[in-house]
N, C-alpha and C positions, 0 to 999 in steps of 0.2 A: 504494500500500500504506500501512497503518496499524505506523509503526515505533515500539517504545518504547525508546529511546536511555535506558542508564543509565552511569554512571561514580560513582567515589568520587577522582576525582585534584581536586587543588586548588592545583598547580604553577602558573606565568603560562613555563615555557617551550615545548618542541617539542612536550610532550605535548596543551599547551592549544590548539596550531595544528591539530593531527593531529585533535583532536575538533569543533573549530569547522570546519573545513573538510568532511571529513566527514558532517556534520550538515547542511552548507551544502548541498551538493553530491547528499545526498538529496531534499532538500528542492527545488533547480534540476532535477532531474529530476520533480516533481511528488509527489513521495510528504508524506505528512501525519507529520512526526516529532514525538513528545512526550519531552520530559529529563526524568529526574529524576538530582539531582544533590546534590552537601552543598551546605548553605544558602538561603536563602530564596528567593535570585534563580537558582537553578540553571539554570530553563532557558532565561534572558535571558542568564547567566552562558556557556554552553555554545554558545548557535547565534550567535553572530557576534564579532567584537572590540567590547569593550568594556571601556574605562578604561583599568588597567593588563594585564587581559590578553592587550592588543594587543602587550604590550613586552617585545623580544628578545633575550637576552644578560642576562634577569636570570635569578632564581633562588628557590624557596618560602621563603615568609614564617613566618609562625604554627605550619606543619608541623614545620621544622625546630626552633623554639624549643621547641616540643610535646617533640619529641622528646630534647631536651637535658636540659630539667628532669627527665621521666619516668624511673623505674628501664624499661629495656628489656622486661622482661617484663610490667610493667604498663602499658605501649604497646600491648604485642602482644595484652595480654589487650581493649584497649579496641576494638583495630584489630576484634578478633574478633567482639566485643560489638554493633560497629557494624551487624550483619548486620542483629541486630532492629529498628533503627530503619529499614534500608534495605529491609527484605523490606514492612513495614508501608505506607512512602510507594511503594515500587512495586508493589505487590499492588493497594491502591488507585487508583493510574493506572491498571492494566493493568483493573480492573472501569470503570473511569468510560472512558475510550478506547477499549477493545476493541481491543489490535490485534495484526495479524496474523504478528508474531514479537518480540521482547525482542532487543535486540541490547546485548552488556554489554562493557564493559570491563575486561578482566579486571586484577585488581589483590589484593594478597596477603592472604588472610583473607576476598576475600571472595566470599560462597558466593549474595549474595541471588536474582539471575538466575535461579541455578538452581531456588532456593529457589519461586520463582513460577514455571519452569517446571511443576515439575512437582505443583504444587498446581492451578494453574490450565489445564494442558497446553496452554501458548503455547512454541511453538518457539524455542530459545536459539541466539543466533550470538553466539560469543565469540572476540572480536579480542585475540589476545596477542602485547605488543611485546616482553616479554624476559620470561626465567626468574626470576621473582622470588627465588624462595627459596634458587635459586644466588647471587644478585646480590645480597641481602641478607646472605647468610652470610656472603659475600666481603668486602663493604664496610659502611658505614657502623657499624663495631662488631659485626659481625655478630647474628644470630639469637637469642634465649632459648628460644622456643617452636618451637626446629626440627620437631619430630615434628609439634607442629600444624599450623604453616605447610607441610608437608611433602605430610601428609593431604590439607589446605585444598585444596591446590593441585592434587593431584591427583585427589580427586573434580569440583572446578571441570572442569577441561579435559574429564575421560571425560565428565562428564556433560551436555557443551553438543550442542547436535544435531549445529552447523559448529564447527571450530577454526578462525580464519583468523591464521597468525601470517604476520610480517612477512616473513622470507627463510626458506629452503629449512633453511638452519644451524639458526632455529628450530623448524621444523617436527620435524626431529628429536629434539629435547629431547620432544616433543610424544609423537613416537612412542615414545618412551622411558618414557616416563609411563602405557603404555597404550590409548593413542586409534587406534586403528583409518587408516589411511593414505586411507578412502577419506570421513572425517567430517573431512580436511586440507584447506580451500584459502589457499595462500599468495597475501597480497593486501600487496605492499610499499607505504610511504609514497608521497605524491604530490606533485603539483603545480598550485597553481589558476593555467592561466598567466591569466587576466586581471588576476590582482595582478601579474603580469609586463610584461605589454603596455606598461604606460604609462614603463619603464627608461630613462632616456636612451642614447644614442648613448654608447661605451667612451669616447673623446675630452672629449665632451661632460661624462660623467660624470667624466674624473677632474680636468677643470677646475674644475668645482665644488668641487673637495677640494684646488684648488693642487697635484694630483700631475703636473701635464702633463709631458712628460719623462722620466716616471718607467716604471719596468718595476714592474709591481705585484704583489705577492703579497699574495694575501687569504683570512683566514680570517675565517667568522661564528658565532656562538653563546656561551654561557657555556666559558671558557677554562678547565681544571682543567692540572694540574700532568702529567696521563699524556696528554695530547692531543702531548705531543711538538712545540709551538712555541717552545720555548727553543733545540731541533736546528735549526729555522730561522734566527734570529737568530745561533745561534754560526754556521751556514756561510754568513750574510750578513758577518760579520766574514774570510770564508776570500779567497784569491787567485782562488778558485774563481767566486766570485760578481760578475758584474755591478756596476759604481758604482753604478747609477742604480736598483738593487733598491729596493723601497722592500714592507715588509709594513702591513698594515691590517687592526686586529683588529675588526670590526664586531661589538661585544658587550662585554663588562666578566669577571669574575670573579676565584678569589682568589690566582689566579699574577698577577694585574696589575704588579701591584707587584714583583713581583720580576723578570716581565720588563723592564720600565720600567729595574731596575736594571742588568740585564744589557748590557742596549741601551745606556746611559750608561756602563757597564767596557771594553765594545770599542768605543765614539767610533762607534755607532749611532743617539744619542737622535733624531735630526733624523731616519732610514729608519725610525724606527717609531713607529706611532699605534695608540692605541684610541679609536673613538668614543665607550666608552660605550655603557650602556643603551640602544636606541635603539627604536621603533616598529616593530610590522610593515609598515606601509607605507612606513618608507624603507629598508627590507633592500634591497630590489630597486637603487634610483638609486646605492647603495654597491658592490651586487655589479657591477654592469654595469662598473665602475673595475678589478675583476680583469682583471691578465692572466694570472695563475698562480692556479687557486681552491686552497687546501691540505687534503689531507685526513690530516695527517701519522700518525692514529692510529685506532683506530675498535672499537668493543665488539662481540666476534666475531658477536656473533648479530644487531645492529641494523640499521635501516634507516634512515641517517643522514637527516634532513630536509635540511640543509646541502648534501648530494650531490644534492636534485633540485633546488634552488637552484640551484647551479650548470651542471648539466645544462642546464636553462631558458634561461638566457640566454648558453648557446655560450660555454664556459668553458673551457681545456685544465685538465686536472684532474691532481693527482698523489695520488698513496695506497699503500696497500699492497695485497698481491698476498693478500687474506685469502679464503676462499670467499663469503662475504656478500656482500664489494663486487664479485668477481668475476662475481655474478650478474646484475649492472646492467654492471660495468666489463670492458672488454675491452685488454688494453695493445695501444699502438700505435693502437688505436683509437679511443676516446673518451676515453683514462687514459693515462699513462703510472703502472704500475705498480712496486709497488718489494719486496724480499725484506728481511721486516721482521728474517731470521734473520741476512742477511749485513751486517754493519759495514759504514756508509757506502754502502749501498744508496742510499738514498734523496738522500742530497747528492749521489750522481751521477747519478742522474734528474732531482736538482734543475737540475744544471750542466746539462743537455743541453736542455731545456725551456727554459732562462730565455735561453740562447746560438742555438736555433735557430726563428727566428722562424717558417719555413715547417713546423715541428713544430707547434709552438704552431696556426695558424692549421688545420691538417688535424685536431689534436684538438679542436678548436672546432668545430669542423662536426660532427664525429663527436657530441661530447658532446651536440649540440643537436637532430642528429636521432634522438639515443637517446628522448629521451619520445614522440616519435611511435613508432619502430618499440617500443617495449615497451608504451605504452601507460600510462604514468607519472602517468597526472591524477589527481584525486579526483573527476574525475566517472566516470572509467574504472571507479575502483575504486569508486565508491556501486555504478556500473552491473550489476558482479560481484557484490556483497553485494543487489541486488535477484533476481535473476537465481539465485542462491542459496534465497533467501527465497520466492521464487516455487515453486521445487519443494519446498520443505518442506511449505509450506502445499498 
């Protein structure tokens, strides 16, 4: 098939792996994909790692400053604005290409996809990873142009052919919005395992890192302050916890420092590390070092990348008992889950996981054949988004 992949994200973290793989993953099943993307090199930018947007555990650049200077509403007016330069460079793709559906990323404000669906009636699949305009209102200062963003958003969704969002949690937002349950397919994050394959041996791996001895607890990605790893660190300071805990933050962000500080108040500094920024290609030789992967916190509707990380390379996992993860996660089984409601839930999953080795070793199996039995790749889910695509056309 003739796919025209479009996006407006300009992030270097999970969003940037989810589209490059994706992309990838179409393309290893033989289909002909064309980007268009912001900026020149879009769609060298888009179909594989390159430069910095191989690097994991950072966080946007230019966007963010963008959006500090700006009065909010004249953000929101430009994010808006942005349509016409996007409907213009994909209108044109889509006549010089010709192909046989638009598959868009959906993102707030904007409307172009559709815009060229239905000027040029080429069929829309629109992949949504979370509620924007909940998630915008909520944080970063919230919204000015609610009622727009509001509209935006919701003509976007009713009017793609397919909706594919990430977990079942958001599909309903989806149907909430109007979209019809049978224009829904839920297609969750994946996994390329041959960025996997090459991981060293768990032993292997945490020698490289001078953890040998150690009981490992690991967490990867951009660290914020609601991720709940500070709850780590205080019940590695408990009676509760193992000597030989040691946590490993594969990633950077802007609780660094103040865990750093934490760690150094309860006589921790030497049990806890952050890499740092690090490469997509060395996620993998880092994670294989967990023996505990953490999932202490998780945004109700998403499909954590970090969860099929760990999945991948037979990880005992701990998390919360949320409906999203529940979709993937089963306690006892591949997780040990935890009730985000009850006090000290979690540092007594923690205690039971980290003390019983033959736990650990049963959710490690479990965790590792969950991408087979659900089916967790990106070539799974290109396979689904063809397969889709196919009966539109």
């Amino acid at each position: 098939m003739r796919i025209l992949y479009h996006h407006r994200t300009a992030s270097k973290d999970g969003q940037a792996v989810h589209i490059e793989e994706m992309i990838g993953a179409l393309r290893a099943l033989g289909h002909e994909v064309r980007v268009v993307a912001p900026g020149a090199a879009g769609d060298q930018a888009a179909s594989g790692p390159q430069g910095d947007s191989g690097r994991m555990g950072g966080d946007m650049g230019w966007v963010h400053r963008l959006k500090a200077l700006l009065p909010k509403a004249l953000y929101e007016l430009m994010e808006f604005a942005y349509n016409l330069l996007a409907y213009r460079k994909l209108a044109a793709a889509a006549r010089e290409f010709r192909p046989d559906v638009v598959y868009e990323r959906y993102n707030l404000f904007l409307l172009a996809g559709l815009m060229v669906k239905k000027r040029l009636r080429i069929p829309l699949l629109l992949e949504v990873n979370s509620p924007l305009v909940m998630e915008r209102s909520q944080h970063s200062g919230g919204l000015s142009l609610q009622s727009l963003a509001r509209w935006a958003e919701g003509v976007a969704w009713r009017g793609a052919d397919r909706v594919l969002p990430v977990t079942q949690v958001l599909a309903g937002h989806v149907v909430a919005r109007g979209v019809p349950p049978e224009r829904i397919q839920v297609i969750p994050n994946g996994i390329n395992r041959a960025h996997f394959e090459q991981a060293p041996q768990p032993l292997e791996a945490k020698q490289r890192l001078g953890l040998q001895e150690r009981l490992v607890l690991g967490f990867t990605g951009f660290v914020r302050d609601w991720h709940g790893v500070d709850r780590i660190v205080d019940w590695m300071a408990s009676p509760q916890a193992p000597a030989h805990t040691h946590l490993l933050v594969v990633g950077d962000g802007p609780v660094r420092q103040a865990l750093e500080q934490q760690a150094q108040r309860l006589g921790l500094a030497e049990r806890v590390s952050f890499t740092g920024v690090v490469h997509r290609d060395e996620v993998p030789a880092y994670v294989a070092a967990f023996d505990v992967a953490l999932q202490p916190a998780v945004t109700p509707y998403a499909s954590p990348l970090k969860l099929m990380e760990y999945l991948v390379l037979g990880k005992a996992v701990i998390a919360p008992a949320t409906p999203n993860l529940q979709e993937i996660l089963t306690h006892e089984t591949n997780a040990l889950l935890f009730d985000e409601s009850v006090a000290g839930s979690m540092e007594q999953m923690l205690t039971r996981l980290c003390t019983e080795a033959g736990l650990r070793e049963r959710l490690a199996q479990g965790a590792h054949d969950t991408i087979d039995r659900l089916q967790l790749t990106w070539l799974g889910n290109a396979g689904r988004v063809v397969s889709l695509s196919e009966a539109l056309v």
